[in-house]
C-alpha positions in Angstrom: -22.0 17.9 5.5 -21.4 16.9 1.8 -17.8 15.7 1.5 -15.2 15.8 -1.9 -12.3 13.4 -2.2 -10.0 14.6 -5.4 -7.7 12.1 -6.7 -5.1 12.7 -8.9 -4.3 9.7 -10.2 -0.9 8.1 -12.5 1.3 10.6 -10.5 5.0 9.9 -11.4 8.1 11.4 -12.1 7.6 11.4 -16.2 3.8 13.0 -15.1 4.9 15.4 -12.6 4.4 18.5 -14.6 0.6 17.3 -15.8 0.1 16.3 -12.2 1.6 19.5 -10.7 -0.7 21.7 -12.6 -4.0 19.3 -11.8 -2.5 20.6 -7.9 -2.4 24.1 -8.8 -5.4 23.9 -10.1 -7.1 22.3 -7.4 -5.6 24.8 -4.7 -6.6 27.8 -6.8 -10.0 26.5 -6.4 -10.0 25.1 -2.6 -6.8 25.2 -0.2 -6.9 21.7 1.0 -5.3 18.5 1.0 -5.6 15.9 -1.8 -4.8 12.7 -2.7 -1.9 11.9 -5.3 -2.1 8.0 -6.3 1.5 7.1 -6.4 3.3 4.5 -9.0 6.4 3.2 -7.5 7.5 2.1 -10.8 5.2 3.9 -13.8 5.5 1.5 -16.7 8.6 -0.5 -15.6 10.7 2.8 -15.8 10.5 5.3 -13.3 12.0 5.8 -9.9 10.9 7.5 -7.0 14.3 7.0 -5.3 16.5 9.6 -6.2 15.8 13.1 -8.4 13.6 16.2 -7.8 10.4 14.2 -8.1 11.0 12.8 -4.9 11.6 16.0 -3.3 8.1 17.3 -4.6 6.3 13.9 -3.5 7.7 14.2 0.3 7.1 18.4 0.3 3.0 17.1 -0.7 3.1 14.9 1.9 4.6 17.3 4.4 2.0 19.4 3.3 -1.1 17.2 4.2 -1.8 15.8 0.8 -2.5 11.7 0.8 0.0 9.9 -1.0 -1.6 6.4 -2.6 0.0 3.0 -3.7 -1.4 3.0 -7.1 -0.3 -0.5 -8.0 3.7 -0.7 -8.8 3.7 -0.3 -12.9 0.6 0.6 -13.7 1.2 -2.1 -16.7 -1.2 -5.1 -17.5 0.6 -8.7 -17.3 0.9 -8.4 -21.3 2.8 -4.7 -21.3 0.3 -2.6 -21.7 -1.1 0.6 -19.6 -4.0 0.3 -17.2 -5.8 -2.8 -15.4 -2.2 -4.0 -14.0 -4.3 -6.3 -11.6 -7.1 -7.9 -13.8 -6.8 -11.8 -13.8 -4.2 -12.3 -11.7 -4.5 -14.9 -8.8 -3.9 -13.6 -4.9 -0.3 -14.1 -4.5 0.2 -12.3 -7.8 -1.6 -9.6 -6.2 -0.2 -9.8 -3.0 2.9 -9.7 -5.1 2.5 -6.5 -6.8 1.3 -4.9 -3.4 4.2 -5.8 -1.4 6.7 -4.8 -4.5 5.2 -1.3 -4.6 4.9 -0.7 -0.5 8.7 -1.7 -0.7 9.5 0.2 -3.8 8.3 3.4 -1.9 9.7 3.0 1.5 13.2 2.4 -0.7 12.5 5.8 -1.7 11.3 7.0 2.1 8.1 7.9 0.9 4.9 6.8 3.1 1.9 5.6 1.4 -1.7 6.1 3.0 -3.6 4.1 1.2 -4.8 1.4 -2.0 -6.3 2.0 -4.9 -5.7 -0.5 -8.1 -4.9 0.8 -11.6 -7.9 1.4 -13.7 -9.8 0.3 -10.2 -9.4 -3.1 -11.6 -10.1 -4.2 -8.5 -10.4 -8.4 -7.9 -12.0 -9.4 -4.9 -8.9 -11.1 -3.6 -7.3 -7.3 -3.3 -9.4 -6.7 0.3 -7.3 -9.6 2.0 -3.8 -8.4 0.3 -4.5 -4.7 1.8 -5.6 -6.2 5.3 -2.3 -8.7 5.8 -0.1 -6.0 3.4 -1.1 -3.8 6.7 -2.7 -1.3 4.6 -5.2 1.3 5.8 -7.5 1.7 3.6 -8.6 0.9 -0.1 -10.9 1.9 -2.7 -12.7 0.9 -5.5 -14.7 3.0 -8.2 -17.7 2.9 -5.6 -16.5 2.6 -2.7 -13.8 3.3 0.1 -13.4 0.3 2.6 -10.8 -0.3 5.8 -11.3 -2.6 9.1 -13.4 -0.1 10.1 -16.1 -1.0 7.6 -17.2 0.3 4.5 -18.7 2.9 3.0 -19.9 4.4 -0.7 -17.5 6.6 -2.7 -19.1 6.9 -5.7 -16.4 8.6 -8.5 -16.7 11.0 -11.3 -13.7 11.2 -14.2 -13.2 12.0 -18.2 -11.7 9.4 -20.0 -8.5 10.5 -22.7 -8.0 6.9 -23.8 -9.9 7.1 -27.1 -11.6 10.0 -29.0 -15.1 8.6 -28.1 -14.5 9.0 -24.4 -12.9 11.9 -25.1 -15.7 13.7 -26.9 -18.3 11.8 -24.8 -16.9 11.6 -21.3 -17.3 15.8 -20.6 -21.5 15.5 -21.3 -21.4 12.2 -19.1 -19.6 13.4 -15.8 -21.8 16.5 -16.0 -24.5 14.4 -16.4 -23.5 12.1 -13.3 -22.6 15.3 -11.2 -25.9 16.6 -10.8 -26.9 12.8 -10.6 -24.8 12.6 -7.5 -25.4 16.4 -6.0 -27.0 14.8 -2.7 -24.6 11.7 -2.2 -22.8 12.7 1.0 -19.6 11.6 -1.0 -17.9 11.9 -3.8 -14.4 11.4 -5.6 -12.9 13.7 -8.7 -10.7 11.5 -10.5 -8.1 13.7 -12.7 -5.4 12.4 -15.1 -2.6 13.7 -16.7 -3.6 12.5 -19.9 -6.7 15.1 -19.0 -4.4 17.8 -19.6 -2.8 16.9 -23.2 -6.5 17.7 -24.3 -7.9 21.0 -23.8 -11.5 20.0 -23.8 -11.3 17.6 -21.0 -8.8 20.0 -19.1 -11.9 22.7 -19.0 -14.1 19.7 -18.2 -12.1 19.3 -15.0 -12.1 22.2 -14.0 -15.7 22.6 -14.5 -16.6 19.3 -13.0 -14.6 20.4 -9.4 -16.1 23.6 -9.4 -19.9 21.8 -10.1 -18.9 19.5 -7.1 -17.7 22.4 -4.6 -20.7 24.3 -5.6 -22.6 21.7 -4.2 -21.5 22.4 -0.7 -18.8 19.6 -1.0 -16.0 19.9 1.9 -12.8 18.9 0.2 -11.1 15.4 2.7 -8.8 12.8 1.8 -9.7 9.3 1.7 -7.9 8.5 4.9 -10.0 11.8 7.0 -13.2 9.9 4.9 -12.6 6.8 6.5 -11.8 8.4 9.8 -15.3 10.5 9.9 -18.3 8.8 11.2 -20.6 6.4 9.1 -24.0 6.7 8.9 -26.3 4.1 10.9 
């Protein structure tokens, strides 16, 4: 059985309505859990501990859907969006893991799971998960946990700059069909996706290429949890 991990990543109170209609979308097309990457502090400003968004993050999770430790601010050391762990030595990484675990159990929201910013992803963020007690992490290739390792290869548009944005549509396509017999793969969606109409259709289309391939909707966690090839 082909499997499909979809990720909604940069989910926060400022991006729940973008993020709330990547999850209608997704259960319009498949009812079945996904997994919401969690910032317990997007960009130094929002909270997850009081406020409707908090409700909606606990009903997901009550619902089956994965919720992710996606960094703490999603912010680069200098202030700017994105690769929040690029550069930094371990305990500055251990730091920023430990900040956000705490930063969500403040708010009494369980997390499932690691995956860094940008998937800048520094080798020294394996050995933060393990002692942080985490489950499991992921990279932009693959999804690992003391259980091993395995590939996760992941698909995504890019908003960022109008040359991903006009090019990014004809690549994931491209990279789809690339991937049609890999027995798994990961949708990556943004809100930044949706201010654009052309990448909003292109994520559509891309989830409905991937189911059409026979893909099994699981979260990262079930992934983990299913046997690995020998």
């Amino acid at each position: 059985m082909k499997l499909l991990v979809v990720a909604i990543h940069d989910v926060a109170p400022s991006t729940l309505d973008e993020v709330g209609r990547w999850r209608e979308l997704s259960a319009g097309l498949v009812p079945a859990p996904v997994s919401l990457l969690a910032v317990p502090r997007y960009h130094g400003r929002d909270s997850w501990r009081a406020g409707p968004a908090r409700g909606w993050l606990r009903r997901r999770a009550e619902q089956g859907d994965e919720i992710v430790l996606h960094g703490y601010a999603h912010m680069r050391p200098g202030g700017r969006d994105g690769r929040e762990l690029a550069g930094r030595p371990g305990r500055e990484i251990a730091e920023v893991i430990r900040d956000g675990l705490d930063e969500m159990a403040r708010a009494g929201i369980a997390t499932d799971g690691f995956i860094a910013p940008s998937y800048a992803h520094p080798h020294a963020v394996d050995a933060c998960c393990r002692r942080a007690g985490i489950g499991w992490w992921a990279t932009r290739w693959t999804l690992s946990s003391p259980r091993g390792s395995r590939p996760l290869p992941s698909l995504g548009l890019g908003a960022s700059t109008t040359g991903r944005r006009l090019l990014s549509p004809a690549a994931a396509r491209i990279a789809a069909r690339a991937l049609a017999s890999a027995p798994a793969v990961r949708l990556d969606l943004h809100p930044a996706d949706l201010r654009h109409p052309r990448l909003a259709r292109a994520g559509r289309a891309l989830l409905e290429t991937l189911l059409d391939q026979g893909r099994h909707p699981v979260t990262h966690g079930e992934l983990d949890a299913a046997p690995r090839a020998a």
